[in-house]
C-alpha positions as CSV (number, residue, x, y, z in Angstrom):
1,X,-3.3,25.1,12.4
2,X,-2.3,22.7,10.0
3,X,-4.2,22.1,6.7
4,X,-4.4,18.8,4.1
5,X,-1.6,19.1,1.3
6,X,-3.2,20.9,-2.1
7,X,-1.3,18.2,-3.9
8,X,-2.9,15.0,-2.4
9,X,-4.7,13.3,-5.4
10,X,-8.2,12.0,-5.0
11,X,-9.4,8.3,-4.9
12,X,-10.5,7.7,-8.4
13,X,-7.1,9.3,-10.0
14,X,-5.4,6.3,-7.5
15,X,-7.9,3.7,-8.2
16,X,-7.9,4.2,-12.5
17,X,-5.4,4.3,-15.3
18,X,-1.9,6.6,-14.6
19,X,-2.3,10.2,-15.6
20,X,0.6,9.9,-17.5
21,X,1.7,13.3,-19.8
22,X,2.4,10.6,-23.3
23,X,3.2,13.6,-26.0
24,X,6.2,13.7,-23.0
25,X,6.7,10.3,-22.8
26,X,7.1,9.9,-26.8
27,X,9.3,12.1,-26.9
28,X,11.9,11.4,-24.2
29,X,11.7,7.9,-26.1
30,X,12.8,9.1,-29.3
31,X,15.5,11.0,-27.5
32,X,16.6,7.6,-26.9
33,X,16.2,6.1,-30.2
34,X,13.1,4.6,-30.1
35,X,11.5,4.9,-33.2
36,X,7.3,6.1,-33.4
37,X,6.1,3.0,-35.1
38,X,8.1,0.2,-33.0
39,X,6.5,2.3,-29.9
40,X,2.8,2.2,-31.6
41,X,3.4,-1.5,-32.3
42,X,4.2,-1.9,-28.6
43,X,1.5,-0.4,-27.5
44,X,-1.0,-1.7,-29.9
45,X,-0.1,-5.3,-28.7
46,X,0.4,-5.3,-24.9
47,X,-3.5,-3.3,-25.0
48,X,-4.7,-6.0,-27.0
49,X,-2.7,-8.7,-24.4
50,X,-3.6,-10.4,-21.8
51,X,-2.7,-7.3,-19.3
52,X,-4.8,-4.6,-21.2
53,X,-2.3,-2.2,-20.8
54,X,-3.0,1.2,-21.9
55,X,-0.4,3.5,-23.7
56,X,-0.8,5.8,-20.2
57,X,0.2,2.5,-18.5
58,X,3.1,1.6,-21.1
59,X,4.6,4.7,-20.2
60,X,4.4,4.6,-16.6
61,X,6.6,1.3,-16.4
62,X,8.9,2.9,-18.7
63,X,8.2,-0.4,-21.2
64,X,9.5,1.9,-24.2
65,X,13.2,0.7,-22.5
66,X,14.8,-2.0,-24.4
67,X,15.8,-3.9,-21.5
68,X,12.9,-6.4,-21.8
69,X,11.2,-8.3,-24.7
70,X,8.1,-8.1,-25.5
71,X,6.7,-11.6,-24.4
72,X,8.2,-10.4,-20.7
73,X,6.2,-7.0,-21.4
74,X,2.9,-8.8,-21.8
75,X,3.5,-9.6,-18.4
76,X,2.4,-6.3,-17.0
77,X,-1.0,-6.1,-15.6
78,X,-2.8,-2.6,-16.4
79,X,-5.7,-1.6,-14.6
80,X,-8.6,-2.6,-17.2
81,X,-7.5,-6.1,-16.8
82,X,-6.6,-6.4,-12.9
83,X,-10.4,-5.6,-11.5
84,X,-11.9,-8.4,-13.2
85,X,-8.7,-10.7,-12.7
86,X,-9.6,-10.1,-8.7
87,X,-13.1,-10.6,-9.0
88,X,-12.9,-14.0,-10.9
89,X,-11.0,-14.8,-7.7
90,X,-12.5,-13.7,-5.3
91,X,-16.3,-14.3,-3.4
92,X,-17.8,-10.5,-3.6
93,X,-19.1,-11.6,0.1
94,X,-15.8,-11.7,1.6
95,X,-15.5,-8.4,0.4
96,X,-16.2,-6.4,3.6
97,X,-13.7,-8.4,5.5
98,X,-11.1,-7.1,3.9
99,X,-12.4,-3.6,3.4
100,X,-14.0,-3.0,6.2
101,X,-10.9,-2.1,8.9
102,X,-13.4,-2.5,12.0
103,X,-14.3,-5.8,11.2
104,X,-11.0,-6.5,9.5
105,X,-9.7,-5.8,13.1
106,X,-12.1,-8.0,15.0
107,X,-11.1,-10.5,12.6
108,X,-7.5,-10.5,13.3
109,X,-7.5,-9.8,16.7
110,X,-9.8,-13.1,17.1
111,X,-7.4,-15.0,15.8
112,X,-4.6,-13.7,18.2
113,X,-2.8,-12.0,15.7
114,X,-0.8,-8.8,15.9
115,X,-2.6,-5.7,15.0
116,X,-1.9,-1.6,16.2
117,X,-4.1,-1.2,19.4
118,X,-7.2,0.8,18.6
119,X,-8.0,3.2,21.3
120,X,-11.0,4.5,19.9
121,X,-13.4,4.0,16.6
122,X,-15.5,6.7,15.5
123,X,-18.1,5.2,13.3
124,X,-21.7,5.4,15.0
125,X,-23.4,1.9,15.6
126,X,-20.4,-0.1,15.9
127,X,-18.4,-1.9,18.6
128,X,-14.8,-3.4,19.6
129,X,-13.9,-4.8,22.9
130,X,-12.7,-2.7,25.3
131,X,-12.5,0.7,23.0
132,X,-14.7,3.3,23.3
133,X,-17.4,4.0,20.3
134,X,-17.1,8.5,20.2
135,X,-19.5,9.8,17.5
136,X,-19.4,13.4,19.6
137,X,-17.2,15.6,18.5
138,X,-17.2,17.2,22.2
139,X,-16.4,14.1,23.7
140,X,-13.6,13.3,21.0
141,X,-12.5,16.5,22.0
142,X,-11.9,15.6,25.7
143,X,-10.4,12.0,24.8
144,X,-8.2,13.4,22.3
145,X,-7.0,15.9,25.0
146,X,-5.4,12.8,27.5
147,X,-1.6,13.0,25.9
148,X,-0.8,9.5,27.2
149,X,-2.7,8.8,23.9
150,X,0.4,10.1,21.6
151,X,1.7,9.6,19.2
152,X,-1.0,8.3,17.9
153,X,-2.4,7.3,13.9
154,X,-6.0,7.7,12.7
155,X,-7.6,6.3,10.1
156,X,-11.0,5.8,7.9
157,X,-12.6,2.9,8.4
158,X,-13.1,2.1,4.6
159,X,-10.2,4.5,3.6
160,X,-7.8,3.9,0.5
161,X,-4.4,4.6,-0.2
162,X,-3.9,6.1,3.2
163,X,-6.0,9.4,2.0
164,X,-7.7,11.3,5.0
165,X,-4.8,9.7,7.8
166,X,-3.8,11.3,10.7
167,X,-0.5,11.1,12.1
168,X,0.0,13.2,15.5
169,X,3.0,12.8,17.4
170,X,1.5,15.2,21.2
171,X,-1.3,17.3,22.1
172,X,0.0,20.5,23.8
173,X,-2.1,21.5,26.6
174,X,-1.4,25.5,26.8
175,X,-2.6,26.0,23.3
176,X,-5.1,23.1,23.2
177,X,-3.1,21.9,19.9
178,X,-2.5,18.9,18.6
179,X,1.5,18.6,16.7
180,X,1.3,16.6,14.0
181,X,3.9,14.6,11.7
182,X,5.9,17.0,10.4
183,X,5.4,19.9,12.7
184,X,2.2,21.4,11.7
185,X,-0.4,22.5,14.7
186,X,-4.2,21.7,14.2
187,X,-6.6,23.0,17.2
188,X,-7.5,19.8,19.0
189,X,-11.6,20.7,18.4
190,X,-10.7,21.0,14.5
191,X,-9.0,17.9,14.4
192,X,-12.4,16.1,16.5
193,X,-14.8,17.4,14.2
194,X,-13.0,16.3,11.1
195,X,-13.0,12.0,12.7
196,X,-16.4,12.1,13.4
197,X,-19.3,11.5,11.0
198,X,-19.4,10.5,7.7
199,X,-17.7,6.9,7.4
200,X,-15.7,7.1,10.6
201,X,-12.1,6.6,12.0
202,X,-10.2,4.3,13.7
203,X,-7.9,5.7,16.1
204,X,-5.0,3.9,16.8
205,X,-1.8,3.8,18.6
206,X,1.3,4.9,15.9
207,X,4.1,2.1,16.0
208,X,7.4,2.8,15.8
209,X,10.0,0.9,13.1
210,X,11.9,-2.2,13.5
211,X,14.6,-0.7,15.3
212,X,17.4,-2.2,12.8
213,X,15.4,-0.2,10.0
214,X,15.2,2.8,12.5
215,X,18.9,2.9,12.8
216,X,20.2,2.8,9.2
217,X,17.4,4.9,7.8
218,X,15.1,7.0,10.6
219,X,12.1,6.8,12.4
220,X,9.5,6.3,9.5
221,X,7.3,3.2,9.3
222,X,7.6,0.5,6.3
223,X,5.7,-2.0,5.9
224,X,5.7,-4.9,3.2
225,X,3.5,-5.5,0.7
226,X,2.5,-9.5,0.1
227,X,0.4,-10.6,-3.1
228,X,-0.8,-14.4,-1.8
229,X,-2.7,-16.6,-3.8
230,X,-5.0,-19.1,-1.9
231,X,-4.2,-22.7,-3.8
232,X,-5.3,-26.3,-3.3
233,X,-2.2,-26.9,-2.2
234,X,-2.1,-23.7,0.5
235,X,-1.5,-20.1,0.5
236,X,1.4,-19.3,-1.9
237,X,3.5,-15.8,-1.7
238,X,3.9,-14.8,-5.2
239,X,5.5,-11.4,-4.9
240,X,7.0,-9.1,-2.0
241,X,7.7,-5.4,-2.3
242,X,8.9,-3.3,0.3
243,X,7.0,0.2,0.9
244,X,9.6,2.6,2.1
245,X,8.3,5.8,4.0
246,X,10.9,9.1,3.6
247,X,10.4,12.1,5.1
248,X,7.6,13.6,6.9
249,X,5.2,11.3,5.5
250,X,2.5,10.1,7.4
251,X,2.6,7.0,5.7
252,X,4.3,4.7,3.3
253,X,2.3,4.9,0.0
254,X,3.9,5.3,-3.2
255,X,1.8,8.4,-4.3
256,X,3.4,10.4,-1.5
257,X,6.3,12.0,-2.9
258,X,9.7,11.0,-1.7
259,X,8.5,7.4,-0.6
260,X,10.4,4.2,-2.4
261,X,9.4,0.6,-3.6
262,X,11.8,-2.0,-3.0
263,X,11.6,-5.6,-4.6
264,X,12.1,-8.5,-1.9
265,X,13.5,-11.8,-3.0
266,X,10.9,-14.2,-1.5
267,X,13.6,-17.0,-0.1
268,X,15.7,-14.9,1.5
269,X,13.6,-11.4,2.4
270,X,16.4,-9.6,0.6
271,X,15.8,-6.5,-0.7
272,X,17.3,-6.4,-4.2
273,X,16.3,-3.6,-6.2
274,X,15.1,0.2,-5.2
275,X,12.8,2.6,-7.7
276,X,11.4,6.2,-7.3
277,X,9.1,8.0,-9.2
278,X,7.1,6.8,-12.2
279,X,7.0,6.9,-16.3
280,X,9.7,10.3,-16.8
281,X,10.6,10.0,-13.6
282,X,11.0,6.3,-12.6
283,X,14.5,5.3,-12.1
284,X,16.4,2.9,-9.5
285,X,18.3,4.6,-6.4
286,X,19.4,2.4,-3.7
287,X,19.9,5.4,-1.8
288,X,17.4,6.3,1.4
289,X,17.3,10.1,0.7
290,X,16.8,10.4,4.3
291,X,19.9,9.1,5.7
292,X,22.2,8.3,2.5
293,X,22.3,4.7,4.0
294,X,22.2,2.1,1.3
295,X,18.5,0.2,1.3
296,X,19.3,-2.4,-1.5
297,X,21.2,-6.0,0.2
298,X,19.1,-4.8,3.7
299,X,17.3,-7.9,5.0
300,X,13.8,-7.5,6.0
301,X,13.8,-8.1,10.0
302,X,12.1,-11.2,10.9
303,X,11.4,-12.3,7.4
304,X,10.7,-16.1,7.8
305,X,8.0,-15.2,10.8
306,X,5.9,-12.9,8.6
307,X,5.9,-15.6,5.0
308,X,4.8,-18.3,8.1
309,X,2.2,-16.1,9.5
310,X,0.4,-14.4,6.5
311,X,-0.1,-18.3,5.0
312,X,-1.8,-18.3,8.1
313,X,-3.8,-15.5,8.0
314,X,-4.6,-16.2,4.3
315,X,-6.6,-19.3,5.6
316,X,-8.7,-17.4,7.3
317,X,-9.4,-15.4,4.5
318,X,-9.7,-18.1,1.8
319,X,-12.1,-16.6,0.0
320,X,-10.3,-14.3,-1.1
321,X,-8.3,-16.3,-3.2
322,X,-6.0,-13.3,-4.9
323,X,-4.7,-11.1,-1.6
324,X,-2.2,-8.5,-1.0
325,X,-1.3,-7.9,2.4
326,X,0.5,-4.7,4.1
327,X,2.6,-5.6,7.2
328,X,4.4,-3.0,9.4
329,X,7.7,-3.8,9.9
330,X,7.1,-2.3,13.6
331,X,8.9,-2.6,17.1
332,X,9.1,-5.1,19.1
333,X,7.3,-7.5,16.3
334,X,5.9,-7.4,12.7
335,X,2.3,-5.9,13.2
336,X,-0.8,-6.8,10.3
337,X,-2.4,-3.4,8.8
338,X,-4.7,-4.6,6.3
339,X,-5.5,-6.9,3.8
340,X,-6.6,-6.2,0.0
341,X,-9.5,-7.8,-2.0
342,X,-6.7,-8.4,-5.2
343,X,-4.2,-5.1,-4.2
344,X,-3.0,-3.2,-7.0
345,X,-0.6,-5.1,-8.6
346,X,1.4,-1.8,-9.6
347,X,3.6,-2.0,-6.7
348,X,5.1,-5.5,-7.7
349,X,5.7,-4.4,-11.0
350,X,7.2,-1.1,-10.0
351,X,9.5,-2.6,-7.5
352,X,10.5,-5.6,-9.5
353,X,10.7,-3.7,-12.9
354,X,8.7,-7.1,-14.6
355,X,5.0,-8.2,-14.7
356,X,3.1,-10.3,-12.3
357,X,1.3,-12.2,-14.9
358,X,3.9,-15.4,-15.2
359,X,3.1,-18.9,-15.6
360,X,1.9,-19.3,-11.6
361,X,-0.4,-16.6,-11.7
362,X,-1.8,-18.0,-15.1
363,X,-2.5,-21.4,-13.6
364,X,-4.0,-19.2,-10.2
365,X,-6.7,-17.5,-12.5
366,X,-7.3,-20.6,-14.6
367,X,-8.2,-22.4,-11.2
368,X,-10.8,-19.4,-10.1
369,X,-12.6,-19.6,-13.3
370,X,-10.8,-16.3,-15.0
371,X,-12.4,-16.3,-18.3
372,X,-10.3,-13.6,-19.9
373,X,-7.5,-13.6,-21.8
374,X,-4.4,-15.7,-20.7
């Protein structure tokens, strides 16, 4: 019987300001030969800038390094700033359409684009074409038990950061087991009574990578990472970052240890840069640590087709006018996940070592009214 990791952080540690260890940070920065006061003038300015960074967030970008100066520093978005950067541009009821994955689904699949196929949802009172609604845990029990299911990939309906998923590769009949990702075991009436109730699952069938991915650097799913801004003049892709799944894990979020970020040149879907870790930690390695293979020069597969079809998709959406989309980069086609109400910006900055906050994303906010500081 398997049981959740004891190091998975919780939902408001992911959604707030880095807990970053500073005392260490200083001091790995005077190593280096930064001296205390240029770092506390640093600081002082970018949390009085238009980004709001805190020290916390100053030290998890690493922007005590003197490889950028400090107008490109005041680029970085922190967290105070980015929640009401999102809601200046953004309707608060087109909210549940993103957040929402049931409806998010519906959505998608109206408009003939590709999504995983659900084969069941777990939330009571609700309803998708052709999949079956299970709010029994005794009837899950008996569906999950069919191993023509598997693998398979569940999910919570309004889940975040991939917290609570589910990635189970068979169900074993002569132990009444389900094998998950990673080898662990989890009794199949266990694993129904933990989808059912509270805010519900989707259950879904798990893709399988891109097979050019698959063949330099294993079976683990990436997707990419879009932040779109919704213009007068169309949807515009602003910033790419690949999300790089290692490992066991179940899924390619940067919190999961082992996973990578990679920054994606927008004209050619090249991936040109590679990081790992965060604040101590963060450094670039172009190495998969799965397979050795080099990830940095890799082409995204079928780069043009996913920039043409998420200015699409963003249409739909319009308004949401700041979005971040995740795309699995899945066999036989690129496959739509979700899309984010604003998206933490962290991953762009992360993967591309600079701030979002240029002179296009300026203009973007002066157009939805931003009334903050620019």
């Amino acid at each position: 019987m398997t049981t959740a990791p004891t190091n998975v952080p919780s939902y408001e540690t992911l959604n707030g300001i880095p807990p970053i260890d500073v005392p260490a940070n200083v001091q790995a920065a005077l190593v280096k030969g930064r001296r205390a006061t240029g770092i506390a003038a640093e600081t002082a300015a970018l949390r009085l800038g238009p980004g709001r960074l805190t020290p916390q967030e100053y030290f998890y970008y690493r922007l005590w390094e003197a490889r950028l100066p400090l107008a490109a520093k005041k680029a970085f978005v922190g967290k105070l700033a980015q929640h009401p950067m999102h809601v200046a541009a953004g309707s608060r009821e087109w909210f549940a359409t993103s957040a929402d994955k049931i409806l998010f689904h519906s959505i998608m699949a109206a408009g003939r684009f590709r999504v995983p196929g659900t084969l069941a949802i777990t939330q009571a009172g609700r309803h998708l074409p052709d999949v079956p609604t299970i709010t029994d845990a005794d009837c899950l029990v008996r569906f999950l038990r069919d191993p023509s299911l598997y693998p398979l990939f569940a999910k919570q309906v309004a889940g975040k950061y991939s917290l609570s998923v589910v990635s189970a590769d068979s169900y074993d009949s002569s132990s009444d087991e389900v094998s998950l990702l990673g080898g662990a075991r989890q009794a199949v009436g266990a694993l129904a009574a933990s989808l059912v109730g509270g805010a519900g699952y989707l259950i879904q069938r798990r893709l399988s990578p891109a097979a050019a991915l698959a063949e330099r650097f294993g079976p683990r799913l990436w997707s990419v990472r879009l932040l779109v801004f919704v213009t007068p003049d169309g949807p515009l892709v602003h910033r790419a970052a690949a999300k790089i799944a290692t490992g066991t894990n179940p899924a390619d979020n940067y919190w999961r240890a082992g996973n990578r970020l990679g920054a994606i040149a927008l004209d050619t879907g090249r991936i040109t840069r590679v990081v790992t870790g965060t604040g101590l930690t963060l450094q670039e390695d172009e190495l998969h640590p799965d397979t050795q293979q080099v990830i940095v020069g890799s082409t995204i597969p079928n780069w043009n087709q996913i920039v043409a079809d998420v200015k699409l998709t963003a249409q739909i959406f319009a308004g949401i006018r700041t979005q971040s989309w995740d795309i699995a980069l899945a066999d036989p086609a690129p496959t739509f996940l979700e899309l984010n109400f604003g998206g933490d910006l962290n991953l762009h900055q992360l993967a591309h070592g600079r701030g979002v906050l240029d002179d296009q994303y300026r203009a973007h906010l002066r157009r939805c009214g931003y009334k903050g500081r620019l």
